[in-house]
C-alpha positions in Angstrom: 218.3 168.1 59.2 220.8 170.7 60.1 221.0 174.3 59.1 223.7 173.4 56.4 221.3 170.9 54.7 218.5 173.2 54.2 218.2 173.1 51.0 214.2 173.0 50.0 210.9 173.6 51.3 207.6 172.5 50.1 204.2 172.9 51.4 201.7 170.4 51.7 200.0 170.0 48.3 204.0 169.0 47.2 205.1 172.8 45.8 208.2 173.6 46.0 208.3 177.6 47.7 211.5 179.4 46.6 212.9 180.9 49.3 216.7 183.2 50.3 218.3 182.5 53.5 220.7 184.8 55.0 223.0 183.7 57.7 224.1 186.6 60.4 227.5 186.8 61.1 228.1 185.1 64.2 227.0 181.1 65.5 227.8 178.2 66.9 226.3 175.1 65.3 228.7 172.6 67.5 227.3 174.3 70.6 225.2 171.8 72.8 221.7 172.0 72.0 222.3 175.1 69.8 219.2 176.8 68.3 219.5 179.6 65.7 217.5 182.9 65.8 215.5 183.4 62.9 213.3 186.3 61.0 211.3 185.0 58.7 209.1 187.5 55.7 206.2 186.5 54.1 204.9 189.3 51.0 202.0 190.9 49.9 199.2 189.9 47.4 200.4 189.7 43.6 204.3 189.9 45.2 207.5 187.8 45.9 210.4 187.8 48.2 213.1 189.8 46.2 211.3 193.2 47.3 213.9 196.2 48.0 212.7 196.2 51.7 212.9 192.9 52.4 216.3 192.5 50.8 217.4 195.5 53.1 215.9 194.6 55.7 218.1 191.3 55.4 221.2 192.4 55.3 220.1 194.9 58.2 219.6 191.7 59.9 222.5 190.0 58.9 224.8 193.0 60.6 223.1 192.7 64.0 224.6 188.9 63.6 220.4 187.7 62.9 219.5 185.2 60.1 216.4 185.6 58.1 214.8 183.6 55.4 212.6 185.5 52.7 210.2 183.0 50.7 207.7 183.6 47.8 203.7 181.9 49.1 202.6 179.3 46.2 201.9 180.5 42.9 203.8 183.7 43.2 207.3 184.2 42.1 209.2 181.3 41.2 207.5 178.9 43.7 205.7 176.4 42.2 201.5 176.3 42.4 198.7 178.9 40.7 198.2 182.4 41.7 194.5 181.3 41.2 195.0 179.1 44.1 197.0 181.8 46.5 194.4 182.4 48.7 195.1 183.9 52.6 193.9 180.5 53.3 196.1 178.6 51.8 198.8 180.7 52.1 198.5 180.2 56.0 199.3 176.5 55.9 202.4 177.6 52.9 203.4 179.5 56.1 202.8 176.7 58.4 204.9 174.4 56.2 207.6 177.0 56.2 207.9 176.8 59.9 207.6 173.1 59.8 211.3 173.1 57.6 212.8 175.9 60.0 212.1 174.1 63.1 213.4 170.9 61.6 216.6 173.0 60.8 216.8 173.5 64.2 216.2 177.5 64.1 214.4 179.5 67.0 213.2 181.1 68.2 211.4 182.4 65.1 209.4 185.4 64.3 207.5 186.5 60.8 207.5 189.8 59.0 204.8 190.1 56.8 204.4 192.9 54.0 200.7 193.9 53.3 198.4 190.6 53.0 201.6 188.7 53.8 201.0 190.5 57.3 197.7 189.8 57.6 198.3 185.8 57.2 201.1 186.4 60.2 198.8 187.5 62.3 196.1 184.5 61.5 198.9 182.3 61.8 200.7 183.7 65.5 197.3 183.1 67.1 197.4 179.4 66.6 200.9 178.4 66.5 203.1 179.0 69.3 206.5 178.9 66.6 206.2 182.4 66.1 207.8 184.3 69.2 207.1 187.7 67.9 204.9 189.6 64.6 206.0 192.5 62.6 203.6 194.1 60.2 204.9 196.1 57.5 202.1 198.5 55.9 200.1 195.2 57.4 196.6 194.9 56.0 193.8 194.6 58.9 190.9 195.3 57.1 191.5 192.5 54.3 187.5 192.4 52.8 187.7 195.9 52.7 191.4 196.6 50.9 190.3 193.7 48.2 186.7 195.4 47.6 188.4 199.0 47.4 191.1 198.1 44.9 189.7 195.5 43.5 185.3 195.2 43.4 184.8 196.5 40.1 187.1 193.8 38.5 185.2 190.9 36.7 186.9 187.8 38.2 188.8 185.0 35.3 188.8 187.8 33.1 190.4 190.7 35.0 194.0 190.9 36.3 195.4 192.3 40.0 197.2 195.4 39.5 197.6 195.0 36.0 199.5 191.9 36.1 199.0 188.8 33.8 200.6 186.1 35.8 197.8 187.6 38.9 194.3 187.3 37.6 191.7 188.2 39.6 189.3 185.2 41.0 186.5 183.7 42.8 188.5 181.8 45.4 190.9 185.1 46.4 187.5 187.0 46.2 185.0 184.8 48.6 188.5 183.8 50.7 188.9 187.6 51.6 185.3 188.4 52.1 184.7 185.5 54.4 188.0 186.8 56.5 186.5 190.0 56.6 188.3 192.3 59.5 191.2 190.8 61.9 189.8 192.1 65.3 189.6 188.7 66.8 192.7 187.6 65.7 194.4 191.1 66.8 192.7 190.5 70.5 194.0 187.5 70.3 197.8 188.0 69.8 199.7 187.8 73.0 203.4 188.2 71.4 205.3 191.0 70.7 204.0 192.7 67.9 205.2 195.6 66.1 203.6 197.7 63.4 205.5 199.8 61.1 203.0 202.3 58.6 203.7 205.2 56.4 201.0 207.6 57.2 200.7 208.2 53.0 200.1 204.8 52.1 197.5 204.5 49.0 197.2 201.0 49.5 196.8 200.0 53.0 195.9 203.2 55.2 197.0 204.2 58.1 193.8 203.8 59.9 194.1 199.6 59.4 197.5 199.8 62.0 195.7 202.3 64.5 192.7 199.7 64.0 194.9 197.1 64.7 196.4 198.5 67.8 193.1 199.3 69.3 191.8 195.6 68.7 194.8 194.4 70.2 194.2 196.4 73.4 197.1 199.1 72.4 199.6 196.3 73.6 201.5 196.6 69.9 204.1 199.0 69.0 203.7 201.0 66.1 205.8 203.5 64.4 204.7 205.9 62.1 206.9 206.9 59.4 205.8 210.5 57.9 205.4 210.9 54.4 205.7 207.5 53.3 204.1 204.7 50.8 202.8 201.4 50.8 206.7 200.5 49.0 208.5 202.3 51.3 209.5 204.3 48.4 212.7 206.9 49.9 212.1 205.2 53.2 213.8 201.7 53.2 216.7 202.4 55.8 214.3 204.2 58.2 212.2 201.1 58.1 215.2 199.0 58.8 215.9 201.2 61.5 212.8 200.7 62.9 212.8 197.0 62.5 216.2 195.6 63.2 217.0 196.7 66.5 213.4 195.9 68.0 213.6 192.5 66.1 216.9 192.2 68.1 215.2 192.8 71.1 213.0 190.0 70.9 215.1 187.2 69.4 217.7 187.9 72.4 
């Protein structure tokens, strides 16, 4: 399969996972043994890909000449499967498939941007598989037992929704999944890539405190980049977040 005839993906239960790919600017398919950079982002709980930052942070890409590929995890979106199902476990094998199609594409090396949950399952994922060449967390959950039982403990699972949203009802399986994954500290000790985390120090969601937590599990060996004043949406913020994404994501797919 070639870069040109990537065309689906689908994980392992046979869901299709929608998915945008956007090129950069500048390759050479014909080169000998050519490989393409690639960025891939992965969303947060009750979420999709068409999110303003990811879209931005696309074409950001696509201007330094970098290709990315934004996909919605089963049952969100318009891939195929059940929210009820789209658990961090089973969205880290969605994510292994996804790297399963790129490498087959022929892209790499390949690194994952993860918004939120979506950043927690990119660091679960980068400890194991050796695909991912670098990690970005954006507003990253770290705590993940805690963020679910702060937002979401009072709610009476199958009859309660996520955020208000019908198509995300709350349920036993996202409930005991995130309990049993508790914290990420030995996942964060564990990372030895490049890793950058990017927080808004007013985020009502995810708080600061889960990236400096991060950072400290990881022996301070990430980056992080504190952007004042700012939301778990990166509401006002977007093109300093691509700012502080783009060129370091440069950095490490040259």
């Amino acid at each position: 399969m070639s870069p040109e005839d990537f065309l689906q993906i689908r994980n392992r239960e046979g869901e299709r996972l929608d998915f945008r790919l956007v090129d950069g600017v500048k390759h050479d398919a014909k080169r000998a043994g050519y490989r393409r950079p690639l960025v891939l982002m992965g969303h947060g709980v009750t979420s999709h890909h068409d999110r303003p930052w990811f879209r931005e942070l696309a074409l950001g890409l696509a201007r330094a000449d970098l290709a990315s590929l934004r996909f919605s995890y089963a049952g969100n979106g318009e891939s195929e499967g059940r929210f009820e199902e789209a658990t961090p476990t089973k969205e880290l094998e969605d994510l292994a498939s996804v790297l399963d199609a790129c490498e087959e594409a022929g892209f790499g090396p390949i690194t994952y941007v993860g918004h939120s949950m979506g950043a927690a399952i990119g660091v679960m994922r980068a400890v194991h598989d050796t695909r991912i060449s670098a990690l970005v967390s954006l507003a990253g959950m770290f705590h993940v037992a805690r963020f679910f039982e702060r937002h979401f403990g009072r709610l009476v699972p199958g009859r309660d929704l996520l955020l208000g949203k019908p198509e995300c009802p709350w349920n036993e399986a996202l409930k005991q999944d995130t309990a049993r994954i508790g914290s990420l500290t030995k996942d964060a000790a564990a990372i030895r890539v490049p890793w950058l985390l990017v927080h808004g120090d007013k985020d009502e969601m995810v708080p600061l405190e889960d990236a400096l937590d991060a950072r400290t599990a990881a022996g301070g060996r990430p980056d992080l980049v504190t952007l004042p004043g700012v939301d778990h949406r990166f509401g006002g913020a977007i093109p300093a977040l691509v700012a502080a994404t783009v060129p370091w994501l440069a950095r490490q797919l040259r």
